[in-house]
SEMARBA-916633 format. One record per residue (C-alpha): residue number from 1; z, y, x. Coordinates in nm, 2 decimals, m for minus. Example, Ala and Ser with C-alpha at 12.3 -4.5 7.8 and 13.67 -1.06 7.14 Angstrom:
REM SEMARBA-916633
1|0.78|m0.45|1.23 $
2|0.71|m0.11|1.37 $
This chain:
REM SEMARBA-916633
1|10.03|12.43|7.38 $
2|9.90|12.29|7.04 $
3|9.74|12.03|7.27 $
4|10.03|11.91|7.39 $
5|10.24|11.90|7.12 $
6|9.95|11.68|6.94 $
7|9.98|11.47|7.22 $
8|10.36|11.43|7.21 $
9|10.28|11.40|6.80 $
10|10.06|11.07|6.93 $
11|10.26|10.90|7.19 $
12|10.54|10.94|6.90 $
13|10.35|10.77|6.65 $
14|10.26|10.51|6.87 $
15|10.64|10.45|7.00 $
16|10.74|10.43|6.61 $
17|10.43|10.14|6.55 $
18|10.57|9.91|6.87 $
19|10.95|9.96|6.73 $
20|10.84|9.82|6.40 $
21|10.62|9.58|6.51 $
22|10.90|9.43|6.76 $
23|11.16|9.47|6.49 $
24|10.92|9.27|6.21 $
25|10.87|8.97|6.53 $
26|11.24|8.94|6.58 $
27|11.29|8.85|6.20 $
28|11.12|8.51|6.25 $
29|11.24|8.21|6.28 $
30|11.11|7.88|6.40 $
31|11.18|7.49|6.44 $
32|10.98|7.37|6.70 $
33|11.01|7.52|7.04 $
34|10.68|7.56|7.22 $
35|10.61|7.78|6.86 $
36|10.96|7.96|6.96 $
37|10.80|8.06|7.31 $
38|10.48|8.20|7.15 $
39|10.66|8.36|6.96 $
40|10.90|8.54|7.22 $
41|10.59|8.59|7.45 $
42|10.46|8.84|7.17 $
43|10.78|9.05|7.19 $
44|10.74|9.03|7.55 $
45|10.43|9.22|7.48 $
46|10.53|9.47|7.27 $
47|10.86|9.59|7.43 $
48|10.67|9.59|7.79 $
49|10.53|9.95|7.62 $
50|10.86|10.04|7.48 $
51|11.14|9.95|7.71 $
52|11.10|9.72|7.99 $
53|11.46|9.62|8.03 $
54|11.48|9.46|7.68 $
55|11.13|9.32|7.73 $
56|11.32|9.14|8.09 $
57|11.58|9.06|7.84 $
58|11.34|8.83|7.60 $
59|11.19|8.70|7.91 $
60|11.53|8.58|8.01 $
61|11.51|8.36|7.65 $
62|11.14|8.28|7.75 $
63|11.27|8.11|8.06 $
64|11.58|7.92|7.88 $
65|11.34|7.75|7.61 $
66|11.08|7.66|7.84 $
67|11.36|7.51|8.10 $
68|11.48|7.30|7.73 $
69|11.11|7.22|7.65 $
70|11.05|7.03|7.96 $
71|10.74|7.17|7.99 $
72|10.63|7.23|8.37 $
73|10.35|7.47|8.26 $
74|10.52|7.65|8.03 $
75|10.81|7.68|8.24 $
76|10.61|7.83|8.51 $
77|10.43|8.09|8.27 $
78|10.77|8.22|8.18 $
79|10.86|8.22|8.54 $
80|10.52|8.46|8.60 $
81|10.62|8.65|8.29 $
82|10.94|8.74|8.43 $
83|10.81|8.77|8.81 $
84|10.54|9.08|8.69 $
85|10.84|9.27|8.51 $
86|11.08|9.21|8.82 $
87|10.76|9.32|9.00 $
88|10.76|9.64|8.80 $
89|11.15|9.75|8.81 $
90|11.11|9.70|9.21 $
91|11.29|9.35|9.19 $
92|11.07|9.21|9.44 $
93|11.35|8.98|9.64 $
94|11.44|8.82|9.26 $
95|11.04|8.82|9.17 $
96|10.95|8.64|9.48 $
97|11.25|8.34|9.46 $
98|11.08|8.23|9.05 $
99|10.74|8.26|9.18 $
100|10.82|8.07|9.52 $
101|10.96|7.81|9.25 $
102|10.63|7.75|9.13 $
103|10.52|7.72|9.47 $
104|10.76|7.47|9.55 $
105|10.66|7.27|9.23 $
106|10.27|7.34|9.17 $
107|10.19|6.95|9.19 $
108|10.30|6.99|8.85 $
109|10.12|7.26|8.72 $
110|9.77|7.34|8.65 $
111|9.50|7.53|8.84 $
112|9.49|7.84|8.66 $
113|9.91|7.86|8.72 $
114|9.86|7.74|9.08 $
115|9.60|8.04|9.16 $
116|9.82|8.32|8.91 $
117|10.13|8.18|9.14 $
118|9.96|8.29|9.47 $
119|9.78|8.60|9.36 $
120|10.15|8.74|9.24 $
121|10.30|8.64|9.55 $
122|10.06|8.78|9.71 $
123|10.19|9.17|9.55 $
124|10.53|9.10|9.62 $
125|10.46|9.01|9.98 $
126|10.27|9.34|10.02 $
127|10.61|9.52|9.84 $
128|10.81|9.33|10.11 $
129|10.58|9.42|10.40 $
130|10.48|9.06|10.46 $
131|10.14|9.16|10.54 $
132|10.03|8.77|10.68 $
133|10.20|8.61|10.38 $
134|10.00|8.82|10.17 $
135|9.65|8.76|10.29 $
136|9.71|8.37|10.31 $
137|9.87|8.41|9.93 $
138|9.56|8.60|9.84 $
139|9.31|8.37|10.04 $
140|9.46|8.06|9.84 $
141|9.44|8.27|9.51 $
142|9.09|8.35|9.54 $
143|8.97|8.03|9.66 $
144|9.14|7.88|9.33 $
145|8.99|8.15|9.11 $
146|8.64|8.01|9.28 $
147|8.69|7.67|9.19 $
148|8.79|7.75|8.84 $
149|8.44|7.99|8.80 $
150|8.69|8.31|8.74 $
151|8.54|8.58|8.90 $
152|8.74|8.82|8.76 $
153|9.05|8.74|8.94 $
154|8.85|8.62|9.23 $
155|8.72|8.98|9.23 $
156|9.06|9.12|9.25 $
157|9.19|8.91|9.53 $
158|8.95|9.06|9.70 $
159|8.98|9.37|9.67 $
160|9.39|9.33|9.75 $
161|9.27|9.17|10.09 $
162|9.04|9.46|10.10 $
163|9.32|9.74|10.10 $
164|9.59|9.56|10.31 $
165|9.30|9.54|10.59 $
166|9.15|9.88|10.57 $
167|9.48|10.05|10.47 $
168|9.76|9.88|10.61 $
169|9.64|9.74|10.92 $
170|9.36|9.98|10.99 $
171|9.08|9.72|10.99 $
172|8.79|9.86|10.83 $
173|8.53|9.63|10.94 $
174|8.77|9.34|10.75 $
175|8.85|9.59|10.42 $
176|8.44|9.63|10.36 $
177|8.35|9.27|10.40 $
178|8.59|9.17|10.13 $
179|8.58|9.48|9.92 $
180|8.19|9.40|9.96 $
181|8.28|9.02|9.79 $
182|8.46|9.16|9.54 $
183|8.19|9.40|9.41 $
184|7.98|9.07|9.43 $
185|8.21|8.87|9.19 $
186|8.33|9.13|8.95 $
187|7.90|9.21|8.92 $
188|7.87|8.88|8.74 $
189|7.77|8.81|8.40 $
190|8.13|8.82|8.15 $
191|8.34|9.03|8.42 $
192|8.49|9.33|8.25 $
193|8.29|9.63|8.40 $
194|8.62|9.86|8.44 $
195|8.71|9.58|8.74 $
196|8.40|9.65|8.88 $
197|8.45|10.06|8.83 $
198|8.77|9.94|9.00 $
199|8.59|9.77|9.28 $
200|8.36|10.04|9.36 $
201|8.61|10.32|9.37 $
202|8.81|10.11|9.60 $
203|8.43|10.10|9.85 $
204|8.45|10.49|9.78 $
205|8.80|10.57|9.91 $
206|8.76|10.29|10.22 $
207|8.43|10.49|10.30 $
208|8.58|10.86|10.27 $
209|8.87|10.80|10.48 $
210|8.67|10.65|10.73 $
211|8.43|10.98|10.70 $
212|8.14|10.76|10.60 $
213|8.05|10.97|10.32 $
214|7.67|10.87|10.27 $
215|7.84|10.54|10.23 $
216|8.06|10.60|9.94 $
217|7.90|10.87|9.77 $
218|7.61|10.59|9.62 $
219|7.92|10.37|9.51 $
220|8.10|10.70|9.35 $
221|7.80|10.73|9.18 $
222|7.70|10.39|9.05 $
223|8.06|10.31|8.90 $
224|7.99|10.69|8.73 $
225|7.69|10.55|8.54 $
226|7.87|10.23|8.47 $
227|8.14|10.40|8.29 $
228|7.90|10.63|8.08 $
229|7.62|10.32|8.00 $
230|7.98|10.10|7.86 $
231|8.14|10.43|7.75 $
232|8.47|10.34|7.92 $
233|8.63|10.59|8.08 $
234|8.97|10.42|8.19 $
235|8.87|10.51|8.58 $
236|8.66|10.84|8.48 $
237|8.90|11.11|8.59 $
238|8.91|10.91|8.95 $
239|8.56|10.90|8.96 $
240|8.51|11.31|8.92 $
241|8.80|11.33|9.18 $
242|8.64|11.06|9.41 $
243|8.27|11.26|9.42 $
244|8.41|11.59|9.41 $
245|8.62|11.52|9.75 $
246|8.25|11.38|9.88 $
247|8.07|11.68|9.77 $
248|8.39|11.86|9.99 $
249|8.33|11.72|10.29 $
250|7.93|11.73|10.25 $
251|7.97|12.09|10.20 $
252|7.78|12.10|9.88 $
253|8.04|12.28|9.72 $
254|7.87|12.43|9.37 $
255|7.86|11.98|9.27 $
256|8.20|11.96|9.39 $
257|8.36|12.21|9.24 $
258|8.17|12.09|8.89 $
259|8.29|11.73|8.95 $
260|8.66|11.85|9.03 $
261|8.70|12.11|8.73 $
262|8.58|11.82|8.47 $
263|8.86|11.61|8.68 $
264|9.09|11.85|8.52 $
265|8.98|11.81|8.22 $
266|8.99|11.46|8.14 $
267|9.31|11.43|8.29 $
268|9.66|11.48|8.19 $
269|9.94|11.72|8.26 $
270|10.07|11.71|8.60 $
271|9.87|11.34|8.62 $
272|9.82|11.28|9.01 $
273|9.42|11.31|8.96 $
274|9.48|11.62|8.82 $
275|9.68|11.74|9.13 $
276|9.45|11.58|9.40 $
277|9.16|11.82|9.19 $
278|9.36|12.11|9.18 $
279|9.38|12.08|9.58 $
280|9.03|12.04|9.66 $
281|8.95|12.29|9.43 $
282|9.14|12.52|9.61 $
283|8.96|12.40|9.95 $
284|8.69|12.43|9.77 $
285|8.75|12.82|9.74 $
286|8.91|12.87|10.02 $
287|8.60|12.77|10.24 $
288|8.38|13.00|10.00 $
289|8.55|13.24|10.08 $
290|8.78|13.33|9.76 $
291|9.10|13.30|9.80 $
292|9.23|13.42|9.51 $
293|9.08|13.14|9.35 $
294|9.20|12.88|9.57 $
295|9.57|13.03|9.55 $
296|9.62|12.92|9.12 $
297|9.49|12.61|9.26 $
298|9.72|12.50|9.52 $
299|10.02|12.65|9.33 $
300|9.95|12.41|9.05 $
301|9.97|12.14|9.36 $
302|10.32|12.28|9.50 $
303|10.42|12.31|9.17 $
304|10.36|11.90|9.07 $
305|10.27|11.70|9.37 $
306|10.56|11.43|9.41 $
307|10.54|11.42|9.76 $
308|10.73|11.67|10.04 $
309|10.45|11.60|10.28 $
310|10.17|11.68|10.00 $
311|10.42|12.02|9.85 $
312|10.39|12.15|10.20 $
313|10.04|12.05|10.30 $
314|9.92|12.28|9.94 $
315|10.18|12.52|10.13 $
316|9.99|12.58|10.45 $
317|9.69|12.62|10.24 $
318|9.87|12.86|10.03 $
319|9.96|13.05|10.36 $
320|9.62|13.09|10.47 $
321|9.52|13.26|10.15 $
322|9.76|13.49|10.13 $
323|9.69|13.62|10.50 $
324|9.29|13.65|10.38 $
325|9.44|13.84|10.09 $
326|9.64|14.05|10.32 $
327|9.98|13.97|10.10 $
328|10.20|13.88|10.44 $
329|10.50|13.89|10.26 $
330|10.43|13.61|10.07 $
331|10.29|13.45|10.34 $
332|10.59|13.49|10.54 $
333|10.80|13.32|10.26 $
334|10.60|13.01|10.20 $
335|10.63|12.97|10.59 $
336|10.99|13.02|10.61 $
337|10.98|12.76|10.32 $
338|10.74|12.51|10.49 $
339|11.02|12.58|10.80 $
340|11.31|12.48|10.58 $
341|11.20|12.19|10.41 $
342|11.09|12.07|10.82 $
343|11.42|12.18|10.93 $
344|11.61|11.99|10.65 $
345|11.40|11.69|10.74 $
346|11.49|11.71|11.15 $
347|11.84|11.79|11.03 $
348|11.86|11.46|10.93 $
349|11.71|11.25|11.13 $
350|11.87|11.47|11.38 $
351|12.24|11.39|11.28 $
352|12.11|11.02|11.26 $
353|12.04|11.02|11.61 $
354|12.39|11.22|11.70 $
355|12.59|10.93|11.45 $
356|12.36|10.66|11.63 $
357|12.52|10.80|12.04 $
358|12.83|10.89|11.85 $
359|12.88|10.50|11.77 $
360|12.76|10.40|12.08 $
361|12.98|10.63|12.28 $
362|13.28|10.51|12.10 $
363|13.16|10.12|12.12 $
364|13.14|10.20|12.54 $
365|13.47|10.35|12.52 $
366|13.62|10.06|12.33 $
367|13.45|9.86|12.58 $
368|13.64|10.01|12.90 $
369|13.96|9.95|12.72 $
370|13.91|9.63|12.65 $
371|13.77|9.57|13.03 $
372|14.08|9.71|13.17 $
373|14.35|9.57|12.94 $
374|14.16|9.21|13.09 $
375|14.22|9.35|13.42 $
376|14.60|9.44|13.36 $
377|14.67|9.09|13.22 $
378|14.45|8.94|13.51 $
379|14.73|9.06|13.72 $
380|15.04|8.99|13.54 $
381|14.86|8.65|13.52 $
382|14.86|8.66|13.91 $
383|15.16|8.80|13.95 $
384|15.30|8.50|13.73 $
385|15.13|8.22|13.87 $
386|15.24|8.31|14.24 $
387|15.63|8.28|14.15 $
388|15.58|7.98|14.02 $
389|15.33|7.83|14.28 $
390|15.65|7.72|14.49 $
391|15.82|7.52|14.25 $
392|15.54|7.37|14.11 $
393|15.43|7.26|14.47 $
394|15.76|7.06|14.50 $
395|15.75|6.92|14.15 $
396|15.37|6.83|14.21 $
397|15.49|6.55|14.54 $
398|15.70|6.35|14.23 $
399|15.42|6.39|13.98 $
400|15.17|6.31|14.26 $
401|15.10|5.94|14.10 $
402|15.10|6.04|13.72 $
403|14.89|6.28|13.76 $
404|14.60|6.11|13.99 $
405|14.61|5.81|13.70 $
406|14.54|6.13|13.43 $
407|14.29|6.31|13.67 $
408|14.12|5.96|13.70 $
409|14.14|5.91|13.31 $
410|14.03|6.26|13.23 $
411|13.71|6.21|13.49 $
412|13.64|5.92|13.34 $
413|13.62|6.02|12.99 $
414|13.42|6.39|13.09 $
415|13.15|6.19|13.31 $
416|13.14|5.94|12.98 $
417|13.08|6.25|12.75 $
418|12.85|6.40|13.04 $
419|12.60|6.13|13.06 $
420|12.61|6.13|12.64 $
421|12.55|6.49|12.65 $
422|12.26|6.46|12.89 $
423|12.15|6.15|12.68 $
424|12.14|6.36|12.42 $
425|11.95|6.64|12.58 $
426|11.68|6.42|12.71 $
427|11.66|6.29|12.34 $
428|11.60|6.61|12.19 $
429|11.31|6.70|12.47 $
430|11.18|6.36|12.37 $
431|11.18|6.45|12.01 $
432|11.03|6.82|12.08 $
433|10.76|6.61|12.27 $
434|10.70|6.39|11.99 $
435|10.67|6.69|11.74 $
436|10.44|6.86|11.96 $
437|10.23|6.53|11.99 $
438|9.90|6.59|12.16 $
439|9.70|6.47|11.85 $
440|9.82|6.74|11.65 $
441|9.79|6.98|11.86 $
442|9.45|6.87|11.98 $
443|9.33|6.88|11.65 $
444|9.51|7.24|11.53 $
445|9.33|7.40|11.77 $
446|9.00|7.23|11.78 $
447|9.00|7.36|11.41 $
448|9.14|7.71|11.50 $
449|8.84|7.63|11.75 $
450|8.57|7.57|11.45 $
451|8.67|7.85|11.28 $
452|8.59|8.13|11.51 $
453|8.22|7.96|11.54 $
454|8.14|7.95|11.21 $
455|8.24|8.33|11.22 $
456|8.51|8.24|10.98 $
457|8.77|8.51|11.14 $
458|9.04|8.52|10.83 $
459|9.06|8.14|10.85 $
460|9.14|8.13|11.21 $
461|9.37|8.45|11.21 $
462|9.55|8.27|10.94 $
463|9.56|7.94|11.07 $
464|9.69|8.07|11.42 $
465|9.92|8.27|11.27 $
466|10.07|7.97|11.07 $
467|10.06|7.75|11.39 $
468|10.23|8.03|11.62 $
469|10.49|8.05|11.40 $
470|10.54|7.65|11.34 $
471|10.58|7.66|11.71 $
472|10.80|7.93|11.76 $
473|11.06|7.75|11.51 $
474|11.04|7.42|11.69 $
475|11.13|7.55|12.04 $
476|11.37|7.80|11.91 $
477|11.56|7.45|11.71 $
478|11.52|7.23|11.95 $
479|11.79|7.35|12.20 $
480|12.01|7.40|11.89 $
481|12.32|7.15|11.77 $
482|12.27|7.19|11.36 $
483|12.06|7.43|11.19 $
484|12.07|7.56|10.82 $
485|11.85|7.34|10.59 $
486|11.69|7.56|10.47 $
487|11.55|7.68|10.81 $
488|11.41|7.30|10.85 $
489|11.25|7.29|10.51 $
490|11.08|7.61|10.57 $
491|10.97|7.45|10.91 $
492|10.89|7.13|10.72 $
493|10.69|7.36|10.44 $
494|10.50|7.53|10.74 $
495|10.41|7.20|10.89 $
496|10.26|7.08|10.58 $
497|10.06|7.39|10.55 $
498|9.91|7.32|10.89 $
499|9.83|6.95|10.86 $
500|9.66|7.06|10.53 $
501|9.46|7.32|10.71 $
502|9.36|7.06|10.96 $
503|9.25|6.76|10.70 $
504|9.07|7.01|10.48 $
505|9.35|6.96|10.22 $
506|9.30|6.60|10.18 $
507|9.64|6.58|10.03 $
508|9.88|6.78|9.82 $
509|10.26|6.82|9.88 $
510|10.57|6.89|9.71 $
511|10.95|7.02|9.78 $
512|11.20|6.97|9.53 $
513|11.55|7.07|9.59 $
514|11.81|6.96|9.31 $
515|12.08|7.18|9.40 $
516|12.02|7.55|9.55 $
517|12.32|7.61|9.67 $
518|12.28|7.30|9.89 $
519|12.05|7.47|10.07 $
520|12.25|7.81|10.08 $
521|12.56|7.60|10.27 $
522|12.46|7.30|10.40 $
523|12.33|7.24|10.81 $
524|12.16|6.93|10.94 $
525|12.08|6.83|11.30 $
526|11.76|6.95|11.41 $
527|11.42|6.72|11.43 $
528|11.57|6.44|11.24 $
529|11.30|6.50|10.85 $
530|11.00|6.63|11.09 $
531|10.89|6.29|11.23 $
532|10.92|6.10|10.86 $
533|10.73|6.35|10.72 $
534|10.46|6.32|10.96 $
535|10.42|5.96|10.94 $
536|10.41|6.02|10.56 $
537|10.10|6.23|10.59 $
538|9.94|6.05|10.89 $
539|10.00|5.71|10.82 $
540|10.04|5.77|10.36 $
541|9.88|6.09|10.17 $
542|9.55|6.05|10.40 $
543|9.47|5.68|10.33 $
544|9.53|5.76|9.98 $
545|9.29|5.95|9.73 $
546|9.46|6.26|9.58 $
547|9.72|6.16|9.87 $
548|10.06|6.31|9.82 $
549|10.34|6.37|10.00 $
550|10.68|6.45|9.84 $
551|11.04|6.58|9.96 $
552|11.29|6.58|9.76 $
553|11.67|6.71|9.83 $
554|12.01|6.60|9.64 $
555|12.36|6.51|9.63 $
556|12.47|6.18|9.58 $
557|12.85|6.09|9.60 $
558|12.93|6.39|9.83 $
559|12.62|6.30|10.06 $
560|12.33|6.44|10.14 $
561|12.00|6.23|10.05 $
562|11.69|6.37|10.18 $
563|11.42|6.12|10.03 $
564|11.01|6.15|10.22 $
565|10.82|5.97|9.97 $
566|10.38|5.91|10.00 $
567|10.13|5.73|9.81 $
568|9.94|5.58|10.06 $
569|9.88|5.21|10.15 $
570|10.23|5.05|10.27 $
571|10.27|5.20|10.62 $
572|10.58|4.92|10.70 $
573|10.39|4.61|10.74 $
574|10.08|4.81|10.90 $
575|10.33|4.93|11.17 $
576|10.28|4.70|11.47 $
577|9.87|4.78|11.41 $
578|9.64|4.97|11.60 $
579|9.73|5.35|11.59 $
580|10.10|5.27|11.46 $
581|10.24|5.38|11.81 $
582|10.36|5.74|11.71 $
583|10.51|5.63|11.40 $
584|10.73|5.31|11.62 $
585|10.80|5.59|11.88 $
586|10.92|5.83|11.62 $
587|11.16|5.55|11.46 $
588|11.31|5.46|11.82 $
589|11.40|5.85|11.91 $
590|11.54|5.84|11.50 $
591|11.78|5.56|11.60 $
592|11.86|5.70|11.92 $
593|12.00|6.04|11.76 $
594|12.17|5.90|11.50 $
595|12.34|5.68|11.72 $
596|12.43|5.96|11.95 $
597|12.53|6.18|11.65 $
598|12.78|5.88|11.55 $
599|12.95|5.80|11.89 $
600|12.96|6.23|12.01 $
601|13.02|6.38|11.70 $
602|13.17|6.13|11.52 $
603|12.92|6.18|11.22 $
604|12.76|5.84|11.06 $
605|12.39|5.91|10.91 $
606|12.19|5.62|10.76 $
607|11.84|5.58|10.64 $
608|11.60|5.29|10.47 $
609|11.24|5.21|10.45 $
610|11.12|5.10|10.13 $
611|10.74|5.03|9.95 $
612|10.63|5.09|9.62 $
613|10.62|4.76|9.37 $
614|10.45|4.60|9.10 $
615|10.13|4.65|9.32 $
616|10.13|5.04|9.34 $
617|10.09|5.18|9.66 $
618|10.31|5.43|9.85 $
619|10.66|5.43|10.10 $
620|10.95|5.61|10.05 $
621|11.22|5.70|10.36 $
622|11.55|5.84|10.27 $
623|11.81|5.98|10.51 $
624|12.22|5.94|10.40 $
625|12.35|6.26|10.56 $
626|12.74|6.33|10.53 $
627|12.83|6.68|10.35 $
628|13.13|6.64|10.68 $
629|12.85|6.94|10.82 $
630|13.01|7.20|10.66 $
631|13.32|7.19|10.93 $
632|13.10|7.21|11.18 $
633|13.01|7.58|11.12 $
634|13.30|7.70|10.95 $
């Protein structure tokens, strides 16, 4: 008890220092801004121990100065600022849109922000169960971390693809190989040697669940000796817990019981290492043979573990006890608990199931009375239709004449709109054709192709994924009218991914939208941006060093202006050359939609080619779309 209340004495103490220390920083004052944002960035610091919602509240400031400073970098440092706190109060939908931001604008940003970006993103996708997002977001953040010598970070991308692998989709093969890397990074010379403790315990609990316990008990064991040789016993309590479940299973049951009670020790009250050592323990006793031992144990488990599942797992074990003990009654009353808390669960989901037939019982019934209510007015229809059919047989012999010249007029005008429409149709296969042209596709999967012989599996998983998907959005648009925008700049974004898979990112690429709302509201017509922005990466950003291709989305005077600008050599008066086929194809089918959109739908689009001056190099294509869209889906 005197323990504990020194404790509680400590954390006090230390609560007081932060509130004075955040208190004496907010008394400042300074005239130049990037100063100001140091400045704020140390609050941020202090309150993220004290209260997190006022430290989200400085970080809102952070964000405001930066956005006045006009500086890109520190704009998107206090966008990662606020994305880890957002992270931390379960904001991952709010975390995710700043640091996609930074995505969408990391031309203008530095390497170290570029790889922090990706790595972040690649947490909140694992929050959001967007398991495929996260291992390309890791596999870009690690590679980054490479190039800029930090294995630190590199280390822990790697052991993040390690545990979504091994732990979420059961692939332990995949969780060893890069839990294996990040051992290998995190052992070099300057890396912090509690991210290597970190590393190895993660090897520990791959290898345990998969019962390879001669595997991890060596790697229990070596991040042990770390921690005593550096004296840093951050991860010490999970190393004790950690060999003390080994010695478990190995059966040598003296050593575990040693590792698990000096577990307890080191750890807190009710801390969850504490409560995974209080349960082996009590296995621990209970396969000796002593269950009055094992029972203090597993109470202390039911007692603190968080957990239904875990309170009546430490129940069943509680059961057994009492029946070696011979004390039934008890026994019978932890089972009758165990029964309830079951019970209370299958209630549930029970009465979800009877609401779920419930509803769909009602929606059938509702369904037969709309069925024969359309049967009822069926007849009173036909009912209707023969007392008039005699007098609108005479009247039809004097309206014989007018109404042939209308029946002609109205033929006329429906085979007219027929042969657009099928114009049209034939125009959109033609443009699905020319977005699914043969040289990409040859070259996607010849490098899908390279990647599985060089035995490089993540590569290829990643790059099919990304093309299978790419796919699936252009046949499920191309049968489609209008689509929302931002469904075809995510298609765009997805595209550019791919070609810079396939060049061995040869170029770099960048999506600005001016308005966000624009994208919220707005719909274009399908495969109209697609075929620019290939021809600005096929024809520009490769022929160019540090090639570059740029999208950028505004309003102009109640239009839409959608601009696809490169920096390669001037693809206009190269167009009748060798090679230029796709890109004078492309153009053609461009012309021939817009000038179908115009006369169908009545909707005028425009566009213009234009080259860089003053000797630079680089073309720029911008599409005029009318905002007219919006009635079109209202």
């Amino acid at each position: 008890m005197a323990q504990e209340e020194a404790v509680d004495r400590q954390v006090d103490q230390f609560e007081l220092s932060l509130e004075r220390k955040a208190d004496s920083l907010k008394g400042l004052t300074f005239d130049d801004k990037l100063e100001e944002i140091k400045h704020v960035r140390n609050i941020i610091r202090v309150y993220r121990d004290l209260n997190i919602d006022s430290a989200l509240a400085f970080s809102n400031k952070e964000l405001a100065l930066a956005q006045d400073l006009g500086d890109m970098n520190e704009l998107a440092m206090a966008r990662l600022n606020a994305a880890s706190m957002l992270i931390q109060l379960e904001r991952d939908a709010d975390s995710k849109n700043l640091l996609l931001k930074n995505r969408a604008e990391r031309s203008e940003i530095n390497d170290t922000l570029k790889a922090l970006t990706e790595s972040a993103l690649s947490n909140v996708f694992i929050n959001t169960g967007e398991y495929d997002k996260s291992i390309l977001a890791s596999l870009a953040a690690a590679n980054a971390f490479e190039q800029l010598n930090d294995s630190t970070n590199a280390g822990f991308c790697y052991i993040s693809l390690a545990e979504i692998y091994a732990l979420v989709l059961d692939n332990h093969e995949e969780g060893i190989k890069h839990i294996e890397k990040a051992i290998l990074f995190l052992s070099a010379h300057g890396a912090p040697k509690e991210y290597l403790i970190a590393a190895l315990l993660t090897y520990g609990e791959l290898s345990v669940i998969h019962e390879e316990y001669e595997v991890a008990l060596p790697k229990y064991l070596q991040a042990e000796q770390i921690a005593i040789d550096n004296n840093d016993f951050w991860y010490y309590p999970d190393i004790l817990v950690g060999l003390g479940k080994v010695y478990y299973f190995k059966k040598e049951y003296e050593k575990s019981i040693a590792y698990l009670q000096k577990a307890i020790e080191q750890s807190s009250v009710n801390d969850s290492k504490m409560i995974r050592a209080s349960e082996y323990l009590g296995r621990n006793y209970m396969d000796l043979g002593k269950p009055a031992k094992a029972i203090s144990h597993f109470k202390i488990c039911v007692q603190n573990e968080l957990t239904l599942q875990g309170r009546n797992r430490c129940r069943e074990y509680l059961v057994q006890c009492y029946q070696q003990t011979s004390d039934y009654k008890k026994a019978f009353e932890l089972q009758q608990e165990i029964i309830v808390s079951r019970d209370s669960i299958n209630e549930s989901k029970q009465k979800e199931k009877v609401t779920e037939i419930i509803e769909g019982y009602e929606n059938e019934k509702k369904q037969l009375q709309i069925e024969q209510l359309r049967s009822e007015n069926l007849q009173k229809e036909n009912y209707i239709t023969q007392q008039y059919f005699a007098i609108l047989g005479i009247v039809v012999l004097f309206l014989l004449l007018g109404i042939g010249g209308y029946s002609w007029l109205r033929i006329r005008q429906k085979l007219k709109a027929g042969i657009g429409e099928m114009e049209n149709a034939q125009l959109r296969q033609r443009f699905l054709r020319i977005q699914l042209n043969p040289h990409f596709l040859f070259h996607a999967l010849s490098s899908i192709e390279g990647y599985i012989y060089t035995n490089q599996k993540e590569k290829a998983a990643a790059f099919l994924r990304n093309f299978s998907k790419l796919m699936r959005k252009i046949l499920e648009s191309s049968d489609r009218e209008f689509i929302p925008l931002v469904d075809d700049i995510e298609m765009i974004q997805e595209y550019m991914i791919l070609q810079q898979l396939n060049s061995e990112f040869k170029f770099d690429y960048s999506i600005n939208v001016s308005d966000e709302q624009v994208v919220e509201t707005l719909k274009i017509p399908p495969m109209l941006i697609q075929p620019f922005v290939e021809n600005a990466i096929l024809h520009g950003a490769l022929n160019a060093k540090n090639g570059m291709v740029t999208l950028h989305v505004t309003l102009e005077n109640d239009r839409l202006q959608i601009a696809i600008n490169d920096n390669g050599p001037s693809s206009i008066n190269n167009l009748r050359k060798s090679g230029a086929l796709h890109r004078s194809m492309s153009i053609d089918i461009v012309k021939q939609r817009i000038r179908h959109l115009r006369e169908i739908d009545g909707i005028e689009i425009h566009y213009s080619f234009s080259t860089a001056s003053d000797g630079q190099e680089g073309t720029s294509v911008v599409l005029d779309i009318p905002l007219i869209y919006k009635q079109h889906f209202s």
